[in-house]
C-alpha positions as CSV (number, residue, x, y, z in Angstrom):
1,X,116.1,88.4,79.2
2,X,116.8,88.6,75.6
3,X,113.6,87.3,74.5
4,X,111.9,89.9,76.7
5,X,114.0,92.5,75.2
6,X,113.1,91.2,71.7
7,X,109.7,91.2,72.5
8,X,109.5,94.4,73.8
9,X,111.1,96.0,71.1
10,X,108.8,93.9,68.3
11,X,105.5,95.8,70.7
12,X,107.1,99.2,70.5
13,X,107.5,99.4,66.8
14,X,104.0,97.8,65.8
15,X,102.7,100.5,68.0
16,X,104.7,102.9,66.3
17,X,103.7,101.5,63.1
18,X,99.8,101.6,64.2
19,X,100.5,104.6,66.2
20,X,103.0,107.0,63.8
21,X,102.6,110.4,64.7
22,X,98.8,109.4,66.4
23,X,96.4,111.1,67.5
24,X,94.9,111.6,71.1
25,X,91.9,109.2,70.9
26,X,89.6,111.7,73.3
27,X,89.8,114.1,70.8
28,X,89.1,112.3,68.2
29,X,86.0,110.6,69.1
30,X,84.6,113.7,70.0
31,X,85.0,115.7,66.4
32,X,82.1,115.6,64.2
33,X,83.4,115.7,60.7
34,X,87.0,114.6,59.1
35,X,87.7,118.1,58.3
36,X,87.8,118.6,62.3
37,X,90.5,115.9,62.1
38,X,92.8,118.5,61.4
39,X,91.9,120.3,64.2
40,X,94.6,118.7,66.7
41,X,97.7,120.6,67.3
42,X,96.1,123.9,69.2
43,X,95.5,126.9,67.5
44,X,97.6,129.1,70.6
45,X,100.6,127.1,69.0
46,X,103.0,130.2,70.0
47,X,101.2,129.6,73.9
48,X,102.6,125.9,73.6
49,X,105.9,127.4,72.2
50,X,106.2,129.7,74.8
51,X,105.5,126.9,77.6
52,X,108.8,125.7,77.1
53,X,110.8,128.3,76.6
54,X,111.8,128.9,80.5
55,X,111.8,126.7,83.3
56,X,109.1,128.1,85.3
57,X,106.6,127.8,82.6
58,X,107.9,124.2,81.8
59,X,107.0,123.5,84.9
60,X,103.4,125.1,84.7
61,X,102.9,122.4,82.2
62,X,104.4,119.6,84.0
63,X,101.8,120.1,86.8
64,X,99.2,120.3,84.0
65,X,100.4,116.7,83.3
66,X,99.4,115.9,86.9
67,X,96.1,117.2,87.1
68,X,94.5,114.4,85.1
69,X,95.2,111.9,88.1
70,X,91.7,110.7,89.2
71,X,90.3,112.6,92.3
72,X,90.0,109.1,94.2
73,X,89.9,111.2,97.4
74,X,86.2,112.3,96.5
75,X,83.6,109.9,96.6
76,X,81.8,110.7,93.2
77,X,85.0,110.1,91.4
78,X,86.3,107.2,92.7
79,X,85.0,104.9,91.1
80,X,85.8,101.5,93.1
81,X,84.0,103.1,96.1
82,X,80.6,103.1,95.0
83,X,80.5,102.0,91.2
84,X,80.2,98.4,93.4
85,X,78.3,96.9,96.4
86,X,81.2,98.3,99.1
87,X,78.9,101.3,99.9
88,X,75.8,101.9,99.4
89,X,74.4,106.4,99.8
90,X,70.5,107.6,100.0
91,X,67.9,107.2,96.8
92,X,67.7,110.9,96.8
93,X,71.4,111.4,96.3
94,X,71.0,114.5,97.8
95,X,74.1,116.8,97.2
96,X,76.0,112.9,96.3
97,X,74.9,113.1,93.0
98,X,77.1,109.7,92.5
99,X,77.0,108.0,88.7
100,X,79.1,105.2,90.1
101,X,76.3,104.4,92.2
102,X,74.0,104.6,89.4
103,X,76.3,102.5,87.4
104,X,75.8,99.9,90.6
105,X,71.9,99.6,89.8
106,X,72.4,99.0,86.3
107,X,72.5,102.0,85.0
108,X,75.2,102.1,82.4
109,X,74.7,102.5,79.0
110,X,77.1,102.1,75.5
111,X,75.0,105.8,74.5
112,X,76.4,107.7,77.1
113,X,78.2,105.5,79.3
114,X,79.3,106.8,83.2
115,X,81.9,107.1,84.8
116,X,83.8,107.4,81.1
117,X,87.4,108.0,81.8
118,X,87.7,107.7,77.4
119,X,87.1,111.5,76.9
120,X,85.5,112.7,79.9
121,X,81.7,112.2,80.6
122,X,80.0,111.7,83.9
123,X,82.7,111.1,86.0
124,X,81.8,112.8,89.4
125,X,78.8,114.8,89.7
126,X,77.9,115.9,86.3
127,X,78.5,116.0,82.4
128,X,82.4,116.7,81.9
129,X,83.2,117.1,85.3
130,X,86.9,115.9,84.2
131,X,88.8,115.9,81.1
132,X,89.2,112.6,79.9
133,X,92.7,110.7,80.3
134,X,93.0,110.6,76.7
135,X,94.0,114.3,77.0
136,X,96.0,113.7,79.6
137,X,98.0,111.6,77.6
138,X,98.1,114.5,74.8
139,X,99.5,116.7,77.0
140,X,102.0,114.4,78.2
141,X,102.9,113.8,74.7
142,X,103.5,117.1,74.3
143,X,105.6,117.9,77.3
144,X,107.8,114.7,76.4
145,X,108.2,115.9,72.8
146,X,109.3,119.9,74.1
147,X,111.4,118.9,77.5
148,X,113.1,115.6,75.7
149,X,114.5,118.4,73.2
150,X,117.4,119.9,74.9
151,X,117.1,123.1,72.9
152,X,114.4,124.0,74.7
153,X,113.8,125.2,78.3
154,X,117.3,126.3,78.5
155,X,117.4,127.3,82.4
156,X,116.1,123.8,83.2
157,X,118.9,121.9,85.1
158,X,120.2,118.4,83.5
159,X,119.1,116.5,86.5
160,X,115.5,118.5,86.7
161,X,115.2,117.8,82.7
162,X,115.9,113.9,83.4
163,X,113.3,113.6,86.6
164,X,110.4,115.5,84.9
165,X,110.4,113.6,81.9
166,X,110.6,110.5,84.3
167,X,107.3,111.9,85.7
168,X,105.9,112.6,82.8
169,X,106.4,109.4,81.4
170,X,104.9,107.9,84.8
171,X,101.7,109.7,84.2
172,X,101.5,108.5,80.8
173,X,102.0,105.0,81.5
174,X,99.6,105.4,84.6
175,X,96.8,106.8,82.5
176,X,96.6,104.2,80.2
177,X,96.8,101.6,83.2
178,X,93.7,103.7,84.3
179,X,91.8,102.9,81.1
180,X,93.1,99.4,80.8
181,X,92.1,98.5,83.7
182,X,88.4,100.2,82.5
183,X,87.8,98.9,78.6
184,X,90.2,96.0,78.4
185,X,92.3,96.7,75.4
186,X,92.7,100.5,74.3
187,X,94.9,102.4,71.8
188,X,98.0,103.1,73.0
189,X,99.0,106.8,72.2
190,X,102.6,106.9,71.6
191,X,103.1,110.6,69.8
192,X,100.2,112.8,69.0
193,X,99.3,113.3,65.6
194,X,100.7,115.5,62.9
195,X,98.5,118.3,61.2
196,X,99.5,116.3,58.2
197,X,98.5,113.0,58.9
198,X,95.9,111.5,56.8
199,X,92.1,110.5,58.2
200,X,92.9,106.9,58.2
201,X,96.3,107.3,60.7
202,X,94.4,109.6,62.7
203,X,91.4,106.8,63.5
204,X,93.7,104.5,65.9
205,X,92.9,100.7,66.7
206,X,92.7,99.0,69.6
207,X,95.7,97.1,71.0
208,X,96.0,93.7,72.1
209,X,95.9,93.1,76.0
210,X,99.3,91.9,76.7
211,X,101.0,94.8,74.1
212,X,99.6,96.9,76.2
213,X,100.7,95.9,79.2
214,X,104.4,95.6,77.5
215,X,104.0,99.1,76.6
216,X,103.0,100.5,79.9
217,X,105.2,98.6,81.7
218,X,108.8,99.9,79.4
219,X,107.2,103.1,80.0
220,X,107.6,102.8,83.7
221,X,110.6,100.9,83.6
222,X,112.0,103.9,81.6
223,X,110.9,106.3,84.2
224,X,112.2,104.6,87.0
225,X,115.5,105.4,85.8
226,X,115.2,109.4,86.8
227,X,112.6,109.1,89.9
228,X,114.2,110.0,93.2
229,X,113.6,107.1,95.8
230,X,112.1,109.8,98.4
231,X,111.4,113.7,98.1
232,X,113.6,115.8,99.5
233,X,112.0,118.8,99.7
234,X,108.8,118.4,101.6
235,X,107.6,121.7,101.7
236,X,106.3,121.8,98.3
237,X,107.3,118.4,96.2
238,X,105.3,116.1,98.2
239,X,102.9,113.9,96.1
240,X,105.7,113.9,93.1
241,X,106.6,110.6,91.8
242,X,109.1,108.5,93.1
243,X,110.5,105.1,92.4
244,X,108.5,103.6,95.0
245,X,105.4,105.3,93.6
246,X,106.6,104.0,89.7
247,X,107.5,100.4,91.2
248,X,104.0,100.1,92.7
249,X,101.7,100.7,89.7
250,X,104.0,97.8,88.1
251,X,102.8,95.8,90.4
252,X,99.4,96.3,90.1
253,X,99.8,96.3,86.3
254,X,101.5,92.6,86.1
255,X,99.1,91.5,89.1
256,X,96.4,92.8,86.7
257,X,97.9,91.4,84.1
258,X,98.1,87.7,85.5
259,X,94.4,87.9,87.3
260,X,91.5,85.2,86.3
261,X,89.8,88.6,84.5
262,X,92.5,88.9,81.7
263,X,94.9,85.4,81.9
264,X,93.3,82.9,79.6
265,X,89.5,84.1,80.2
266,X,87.4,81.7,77.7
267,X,84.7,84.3,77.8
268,X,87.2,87.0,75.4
269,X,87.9,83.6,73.5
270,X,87.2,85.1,69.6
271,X,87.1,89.0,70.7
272,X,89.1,90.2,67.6
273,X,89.1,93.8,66.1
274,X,88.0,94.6,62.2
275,X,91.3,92.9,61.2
276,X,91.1,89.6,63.1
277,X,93.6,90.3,65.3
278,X,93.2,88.3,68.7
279,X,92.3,91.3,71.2
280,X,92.8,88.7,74.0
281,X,95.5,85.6,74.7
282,X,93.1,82.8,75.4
283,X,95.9,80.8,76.7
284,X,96.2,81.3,80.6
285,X,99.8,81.8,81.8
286,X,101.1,81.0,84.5
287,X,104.7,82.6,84.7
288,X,102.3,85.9,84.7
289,X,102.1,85.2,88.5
290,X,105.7,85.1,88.7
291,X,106.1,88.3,87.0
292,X,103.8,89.9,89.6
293,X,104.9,88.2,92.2
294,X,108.3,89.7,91.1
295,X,107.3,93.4,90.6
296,X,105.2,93.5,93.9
297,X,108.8,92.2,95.6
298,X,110.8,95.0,94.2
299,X,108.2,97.8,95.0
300,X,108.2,96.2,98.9
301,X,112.3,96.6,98.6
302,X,112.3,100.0,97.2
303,X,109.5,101.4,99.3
304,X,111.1,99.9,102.9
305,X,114.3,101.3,101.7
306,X,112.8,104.4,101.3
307,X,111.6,104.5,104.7
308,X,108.1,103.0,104.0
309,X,106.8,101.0,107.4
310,X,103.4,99.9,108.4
311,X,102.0,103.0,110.4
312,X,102.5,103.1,114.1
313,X,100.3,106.2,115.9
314,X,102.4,108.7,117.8
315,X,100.5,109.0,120.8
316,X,98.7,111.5,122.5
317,X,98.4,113.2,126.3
318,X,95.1,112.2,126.4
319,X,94.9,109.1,128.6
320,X,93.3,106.2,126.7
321,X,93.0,102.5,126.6
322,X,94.9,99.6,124.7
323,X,92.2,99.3,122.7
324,X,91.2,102.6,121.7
325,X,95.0,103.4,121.2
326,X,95.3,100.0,118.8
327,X,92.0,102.0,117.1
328,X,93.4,105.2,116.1
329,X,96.6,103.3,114.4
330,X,94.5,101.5,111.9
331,X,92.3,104.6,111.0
332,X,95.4,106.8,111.3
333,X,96.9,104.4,108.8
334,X,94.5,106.2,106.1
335,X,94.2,109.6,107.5
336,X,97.2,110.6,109.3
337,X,98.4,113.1,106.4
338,X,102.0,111.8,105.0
339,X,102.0,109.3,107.1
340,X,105.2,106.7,106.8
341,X,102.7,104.0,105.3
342,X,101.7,106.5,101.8
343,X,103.8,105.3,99.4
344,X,102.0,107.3,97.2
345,X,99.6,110.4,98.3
346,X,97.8,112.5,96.2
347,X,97.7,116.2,97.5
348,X,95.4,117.1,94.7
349,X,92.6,114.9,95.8
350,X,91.8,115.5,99.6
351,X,89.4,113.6,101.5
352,X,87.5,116.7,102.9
353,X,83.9,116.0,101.3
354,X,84.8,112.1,102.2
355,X,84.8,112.9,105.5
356,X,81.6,115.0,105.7
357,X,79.4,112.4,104.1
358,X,80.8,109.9,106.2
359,X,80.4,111.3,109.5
360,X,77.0,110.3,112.0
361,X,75.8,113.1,113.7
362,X,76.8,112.7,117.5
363,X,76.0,116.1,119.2
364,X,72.9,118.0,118.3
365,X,75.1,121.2,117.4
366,X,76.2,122.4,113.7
367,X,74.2,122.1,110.9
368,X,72.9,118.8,109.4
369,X,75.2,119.4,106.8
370,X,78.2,119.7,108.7
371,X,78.0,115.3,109.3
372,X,75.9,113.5,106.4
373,X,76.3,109.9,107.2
374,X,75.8,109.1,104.2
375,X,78.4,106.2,103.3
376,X,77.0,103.1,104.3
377,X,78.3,99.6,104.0
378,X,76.0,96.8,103.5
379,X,75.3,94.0,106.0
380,X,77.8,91.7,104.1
381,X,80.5,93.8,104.7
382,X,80.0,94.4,107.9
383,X,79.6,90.1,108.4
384,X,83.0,89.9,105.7
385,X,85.3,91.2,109.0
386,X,86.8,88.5,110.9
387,X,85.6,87.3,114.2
388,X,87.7,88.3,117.9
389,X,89.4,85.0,116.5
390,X,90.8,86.4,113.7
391,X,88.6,84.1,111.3
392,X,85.9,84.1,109.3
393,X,82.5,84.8,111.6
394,X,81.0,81.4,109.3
395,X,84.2,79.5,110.1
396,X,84.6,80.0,114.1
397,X,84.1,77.2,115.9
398,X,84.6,78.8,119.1
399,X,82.5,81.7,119.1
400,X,78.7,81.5,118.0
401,X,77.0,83.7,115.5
402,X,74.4,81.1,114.2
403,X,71.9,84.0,116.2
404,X,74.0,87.0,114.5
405,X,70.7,89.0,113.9
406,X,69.2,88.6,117.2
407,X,69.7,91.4,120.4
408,X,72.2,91.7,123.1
409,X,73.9,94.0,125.5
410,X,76.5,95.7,125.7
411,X,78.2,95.0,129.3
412,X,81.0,97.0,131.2
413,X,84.0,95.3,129.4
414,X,82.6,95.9,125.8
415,X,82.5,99.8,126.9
416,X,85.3,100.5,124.4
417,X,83.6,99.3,121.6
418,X,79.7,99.7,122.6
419,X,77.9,102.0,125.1
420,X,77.7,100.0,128.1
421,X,74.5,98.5,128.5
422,X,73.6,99.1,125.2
423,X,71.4,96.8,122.7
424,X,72.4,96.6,119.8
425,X,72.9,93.1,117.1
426,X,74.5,90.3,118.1
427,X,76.6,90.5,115.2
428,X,78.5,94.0,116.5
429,X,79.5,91.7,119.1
430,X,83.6,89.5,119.3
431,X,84.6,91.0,116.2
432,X,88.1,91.9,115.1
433,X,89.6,95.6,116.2
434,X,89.8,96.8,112.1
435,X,85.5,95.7,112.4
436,X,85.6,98.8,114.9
437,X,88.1,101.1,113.9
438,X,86.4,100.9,110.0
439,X,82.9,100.2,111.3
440,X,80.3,102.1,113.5
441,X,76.7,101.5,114.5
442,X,74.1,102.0,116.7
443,X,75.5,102.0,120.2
444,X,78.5,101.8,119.0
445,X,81.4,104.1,120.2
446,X,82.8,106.9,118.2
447,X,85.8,108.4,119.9
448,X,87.6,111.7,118.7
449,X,89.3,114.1,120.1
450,X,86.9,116.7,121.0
451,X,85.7,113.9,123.5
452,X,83.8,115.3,126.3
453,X,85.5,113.5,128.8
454,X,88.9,114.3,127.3
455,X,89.4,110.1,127.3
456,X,87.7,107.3,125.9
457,X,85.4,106.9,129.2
458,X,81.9,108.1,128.5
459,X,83.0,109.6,125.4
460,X,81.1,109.9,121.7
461,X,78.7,106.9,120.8
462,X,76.1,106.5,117.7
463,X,72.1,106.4,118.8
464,X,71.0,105.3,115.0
465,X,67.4,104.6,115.3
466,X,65.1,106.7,113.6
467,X,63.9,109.5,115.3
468,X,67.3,109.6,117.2
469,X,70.5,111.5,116.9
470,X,72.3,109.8,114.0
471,X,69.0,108.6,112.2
472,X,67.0,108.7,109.3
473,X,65.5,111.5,110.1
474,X,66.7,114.1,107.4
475,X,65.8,113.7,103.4
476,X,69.0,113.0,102.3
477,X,71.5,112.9,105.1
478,X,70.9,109.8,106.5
479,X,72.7,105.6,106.9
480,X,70.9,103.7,104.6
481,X,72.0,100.5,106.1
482,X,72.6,101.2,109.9
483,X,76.4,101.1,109.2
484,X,78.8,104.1,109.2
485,X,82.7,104.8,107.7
486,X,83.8,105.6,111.2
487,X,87.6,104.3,108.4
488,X,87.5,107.5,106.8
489,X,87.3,110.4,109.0
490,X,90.2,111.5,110.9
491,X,90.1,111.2,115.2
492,X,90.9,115.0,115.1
493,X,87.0,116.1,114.0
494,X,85.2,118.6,116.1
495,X,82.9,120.2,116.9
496,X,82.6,123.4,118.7
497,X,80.2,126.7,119.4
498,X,82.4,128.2,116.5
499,X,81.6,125.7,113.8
500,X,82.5,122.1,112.4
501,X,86.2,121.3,111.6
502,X,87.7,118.4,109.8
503,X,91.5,117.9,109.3
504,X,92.1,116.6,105.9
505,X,94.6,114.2,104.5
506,X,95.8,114.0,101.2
507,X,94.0,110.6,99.8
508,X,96.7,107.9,99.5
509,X,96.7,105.9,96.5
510,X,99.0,103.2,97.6
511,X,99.6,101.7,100.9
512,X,102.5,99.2,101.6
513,X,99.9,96.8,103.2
514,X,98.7,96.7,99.3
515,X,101.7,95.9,98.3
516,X,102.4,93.3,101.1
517,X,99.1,91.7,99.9
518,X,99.8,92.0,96.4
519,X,102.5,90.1,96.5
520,X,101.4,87.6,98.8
521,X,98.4,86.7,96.0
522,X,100.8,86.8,93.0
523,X,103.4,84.9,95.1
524,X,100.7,82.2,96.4
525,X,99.5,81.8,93.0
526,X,103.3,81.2,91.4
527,X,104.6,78.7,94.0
528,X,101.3,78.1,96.1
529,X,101.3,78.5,100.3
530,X,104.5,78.9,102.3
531,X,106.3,80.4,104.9
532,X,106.6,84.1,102.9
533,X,103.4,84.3,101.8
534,X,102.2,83.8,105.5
535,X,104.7,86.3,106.9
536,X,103.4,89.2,104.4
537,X,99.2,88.9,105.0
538,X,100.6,88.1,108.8
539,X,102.6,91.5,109.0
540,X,99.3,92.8,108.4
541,X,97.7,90.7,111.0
542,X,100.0,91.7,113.6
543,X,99.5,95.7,113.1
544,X,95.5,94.8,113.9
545,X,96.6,92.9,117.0
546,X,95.3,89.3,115.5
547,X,97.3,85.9,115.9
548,X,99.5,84.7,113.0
549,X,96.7,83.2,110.6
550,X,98.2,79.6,110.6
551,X,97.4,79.7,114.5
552,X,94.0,81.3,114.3
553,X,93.1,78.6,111.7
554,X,94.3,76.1,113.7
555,X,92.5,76.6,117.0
556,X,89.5,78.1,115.8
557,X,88.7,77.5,112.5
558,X,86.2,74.7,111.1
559,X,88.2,74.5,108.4
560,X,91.8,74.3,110.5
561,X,94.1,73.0,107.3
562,X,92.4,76.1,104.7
563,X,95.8,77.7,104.7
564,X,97.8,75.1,103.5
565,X,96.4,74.8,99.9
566,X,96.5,76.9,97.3
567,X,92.7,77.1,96.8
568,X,92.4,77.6,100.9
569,X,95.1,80.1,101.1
570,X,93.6,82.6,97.7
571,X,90.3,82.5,100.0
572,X,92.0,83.9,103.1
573,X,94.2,86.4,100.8
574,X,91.2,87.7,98.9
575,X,88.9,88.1,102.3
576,X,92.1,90.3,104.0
577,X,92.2,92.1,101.1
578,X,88.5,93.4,101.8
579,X,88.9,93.8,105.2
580,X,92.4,96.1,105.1
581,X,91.8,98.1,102.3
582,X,88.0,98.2,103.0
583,X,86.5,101.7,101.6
584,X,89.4,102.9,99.5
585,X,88.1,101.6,96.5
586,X,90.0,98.8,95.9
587,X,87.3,96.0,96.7
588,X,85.2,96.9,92.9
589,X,88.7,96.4,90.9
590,X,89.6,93.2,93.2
591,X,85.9,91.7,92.5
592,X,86.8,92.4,88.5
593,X,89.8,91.0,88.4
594,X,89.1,88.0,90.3
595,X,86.0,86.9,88.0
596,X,84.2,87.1,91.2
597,X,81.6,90.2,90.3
598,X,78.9,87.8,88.9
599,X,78.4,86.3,92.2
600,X,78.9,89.2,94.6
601,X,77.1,92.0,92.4
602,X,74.4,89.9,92.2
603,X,73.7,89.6,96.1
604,X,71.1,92.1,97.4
605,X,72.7,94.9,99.1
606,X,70.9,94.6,102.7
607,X,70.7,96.5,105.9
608,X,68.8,97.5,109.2
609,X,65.3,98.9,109.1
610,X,66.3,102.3,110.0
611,X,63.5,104.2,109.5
612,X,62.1,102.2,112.6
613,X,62.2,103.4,115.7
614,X,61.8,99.9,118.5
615,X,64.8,98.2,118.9
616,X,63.1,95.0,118.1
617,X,61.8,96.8,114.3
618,X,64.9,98.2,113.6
619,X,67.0,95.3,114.0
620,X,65.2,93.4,111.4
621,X,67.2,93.0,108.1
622,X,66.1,95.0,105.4
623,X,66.3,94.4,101.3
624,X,67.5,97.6,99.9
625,X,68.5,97.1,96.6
626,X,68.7,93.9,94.3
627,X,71.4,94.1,91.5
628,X,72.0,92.8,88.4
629,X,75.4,92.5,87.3
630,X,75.7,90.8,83.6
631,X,78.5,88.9,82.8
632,X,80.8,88.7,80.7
633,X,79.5,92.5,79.8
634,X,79.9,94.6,82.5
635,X,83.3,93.5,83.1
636,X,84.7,95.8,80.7
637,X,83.2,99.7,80.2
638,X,81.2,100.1,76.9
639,X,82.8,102.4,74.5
640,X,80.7,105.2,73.7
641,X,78.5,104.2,70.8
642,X,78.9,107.8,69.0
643,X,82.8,107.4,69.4
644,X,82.8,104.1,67.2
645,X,80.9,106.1,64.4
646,X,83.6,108.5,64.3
647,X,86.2,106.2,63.9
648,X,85.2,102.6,62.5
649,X,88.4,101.0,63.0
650,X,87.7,101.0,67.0
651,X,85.3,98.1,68.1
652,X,83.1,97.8,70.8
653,X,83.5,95.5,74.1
654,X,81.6,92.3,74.4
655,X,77.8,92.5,75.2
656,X,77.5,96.3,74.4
């Protein structure tokens, strides 16, 4: 402990002697001559003044501070949705004007890179569509220099002055976590610059890898202090930070921290900025395993205490089966709004255009519009969820998909999952519940709760072929790959004579089954396979209705012993991973970190021929897109290449 404590205090003051009174780097980088360097405190100076000066405009500010946090609840901006090979939207990109996507078929670029969280450019749907986090982090700065001052904001309670500079600081420490886990290294903004400071303190370097994680991790310690463990007042504080919320990111931080990506990679092996100093630890560690393993066991302690449980659905009056039931918990799990499972929910980033371009067109009312389908996974996603057995489709011995591609029909006891006597592919066939409730298809069932019937029984299902219902059939709005994010849009959907109505959910950027998982990886990888690392992926097992994974492996594996090694057990953690956090954007920063991106963004993205209308053509797999992922380069996001002429002492990222 004393080493740590040494260590971290060594971190803090070389960043503070780097850093002394620094300035925000996205402004910076954007100013075109050093006299503009001066240019940094604003010029409505008494406007900051008077921000502080009472508590109600203190608090204007401190929800400032919030509004950086990444609109993950929209697909152009999160970028693990489709920055990736998870999904998968129409050339035309009509009204999805997506530069993750583009980024997916190689089109990034050190001039004017996407997606650039730095200062700002081309992060949804256009040029500046968000400030950058850089600014963020100003204005962080500059609440934590004002509120931290106790002469200030006078009518601002001692308790209320403790908890929003505990925020505050969690924003901070989760916006550079944001750009780590983007460029690698970054400069760590401590204080924002003085108007006094000379032009060489005001062009900041780039920080090694582990200091920054040091850094960002004391900050969140430090906030974790003043965070309440739940929110009291859920009329209007719902979405603040909590401890749970704090706790969480630390986890993903040190699991970050310890992952193949950034522990001992060979390929960062010489990356040094102008000074020679070692950007990266070439040296992999293994306690780093142990430290995630650690934090991801105090955020599951924390959040349980607080109430946190894997979500259970309430019910309805509507009379359903078993299996539809066991359906709407695992979507409800992601779209039930607040739901006991949201650690951490972001009610500044709603899933309302998610929904929309997710949803198939199932009645021949509304406007085309009104249900885009235009999220589609690729065929290897669809074959990555488990077999009926709860095991790898490749690996079940029991049940045959040799013939995956080939045609089959539905029958009378499938009518849950597809339209009774149905044709469809063999592979939509014995597949695991989450395959259905995430998943839909052609002939596959689509129950909400505008249900004809008022039950599951001869309710909603997709007709997909082109020419049909929930085809190709509109420029634009169409399934590119013949499978549809039934995961996304909440059961309560309608439609109806007056219009088309979706009932949003704030989009929830942790769930405990994250957690659970994280800290079954981190602890597999510290003390390999046991009896905890089983029960935590098999508490997730359980909610989908699937046997404990050391009996599924056993009786129906090919492979029956996988779990019991380390290497056998990282290969089952990693595939759950996909499958439970499917199409939340989590798969792109899990393929990073792993090292794994230079095999799986190199597959061809693949799907039905839907723009046929036979059964027999349509059910013929289809080459939509063949990328190129170059490693180790597009591991890392180029800096832009006008931001290192600005200020020389940053260097860029390998390859660019």
């Amino acid at each position: 402990m004393k080493i740590r404590n040494t260590l971290i205090i060594k971190v803090k003051n070389n960043i503070r002697r780097i850093l002394y009174s620094s300035l925000i780097v996205g402004l910076i980088l954007t100013l075109p001559s050093c006299k503009k360097y001066l240019d940094i405190v604003p010029d409505n100076v008494a406007t900051i003044d008077n921000a502080f000066t009472m508590r109600t405009e203190a608090e204007k500010y401190l929800f400032t501070c919030y509004s950086f946090l990444p609109k993950d609840g929209d697909p152009l901006y999160n970028v693990g949705l489709l920055a990736g090979d998870e999904l998968w939207i129409p050339t035309q990109e009509w009204e999805l004007l997506s530069y993750g996507w583009r980024m997916a078929r190689g089109g990034q670029s050190a001039a004017n890179p996407y997606l650039n969280a730095w200062n700002g450019n081309y992060q949804g749907g256009g040029s500046g569509d968000l400030y950058g986090l850089y600014k963020g982090i100003r204005n962080c700065n500059i609440f934590l220099e004002n509120v931290q001052d106790e002469s200030k904001v006078l009518d601002l309670r001692a308790d209320e002055r403790l908890r929003w500079i505990a925020e505050v600081k969690f924003l901070k420490a989760y916006y550079h976590f944001y750009l780590l886990r983007m460029y690698g290294p970054i400069p760590l903004v401590d204080k924002n610059v003085d108007v006094s400071a000379t032009e060489e303190e005001v062009r900041v370097k780039r920080m090694p890898f582990d200091d920054c994680v040091i850094y960002i991790s004391t900050l969140l310690d430090e906030a974790v202090v003043d965070l309440p463990s739940i929110i009291v007042d859920r009329n209007s504080e719902l979405g603040r930070i909590t401890k749970p919320i704090a706790l969480a990111i630390k986890a993903k931080l040190l699991l970050l921290a310890a992952s193949p990506l950034f522990n001992g990679n060979s390929d960062y092996a010489g990356f040094k900025d102008k000074d020679g100093v070692d950007l990266f630890n070439p040296t992999y560690d293994a306690g780093k395993w142990k430290s995630a393993a650690d934090a991801a066991k105090v955020a599951i302690d924390a959040s349980e205490t607080a109430g946190f449980s894997l979500y259970v659905f309430p019910g309805t009056t509507f009379k359903l089966s078993d299996t539809t039931l066991l359906q709407l918990k695992l979507r409800g799990a992601m779209t039930d709004p607040w739901n006991s499972e949201h650690v951490w929910a972001n009610p500044n980033s709603r899933a309302d255009f998610m929904q929309r371009v997710a949803m198939p067109k199932l009645v021949s009312t509304g406007g085309s519009g009104d249900a885009r389908m235009q999220l589609a996974a690729p065929l290897k996603i669809a074959e990555m969820f488990y077999s009926s057995n709860g095991v790898p489709i490749n690996e079940d011995k029991d049940i045959d998909f040799s013939n995956k591609y080939s045609l089959r029909t539905a029958n009378t006891s499938e009518r849950f999952y597809v339209k009774d006597g149905y044709q469809t592919a063999r592979l939509n066939f014995d597949r695991e519940p989450r395959f259905y409730a995430d998943l839909s298809f052609d002939g596959g069932i689509w129950y909400k709760y505008d249900s004809p019937t008022n039950s599951d029984e001869g309710t909603y299902s997709i007709e997909g072929k082109y020419t049909q219902l929930g085809g190709a059939t509109h420029v634009g709005f169409y399934n590119e790959t013949g499978y549809y994010i039934k995961k996304l849009v909440d059961w309560n959907m309608a439609n109806s004579s007056s219009g088309v109505t979706y009932q949003t959910y704030p989009w929830p950027q942790v769930r405990l089954s994250d957690i659970y998982l994280m800290y079954a990886e981190a602890l597999n990888e510290s003390d390999g396979p046991g009896e905890e690392v089983y029960e935590y992926v098999n508490k997730i097992r359980r909610r989908a209705d699937l046997q404990n994974l050391q009996d599924a492996w056993t009786a129906h594996s090919t492979n029956p012993t996988k779990f019991t090694t380390k290497e056998g057990m990282r290969e089952i953690i990693h595939q759950e991973r996909g499958i439970e956090l499917a199409f939340e954007g989590n798969r792109f920063w899990d393929i990073l970190r792993w090292k794994k991106a230079a095999d799986s963004f190199n597959q061809p993205i693949t799907g039905w021929s839907v723009f046929q209308q036979a059964t027999t053509d349509y059910y013929r797999v289809r080459t939509i897109y063949s990328q190129n992922f170059v490693a180790p380069r597009d591991y890392l996001w180029p800096i832009r290449t006008y931001d290192l002429t600005v200020n020389p002492n940053l260097i860029q990222n390998p390859g660019w």
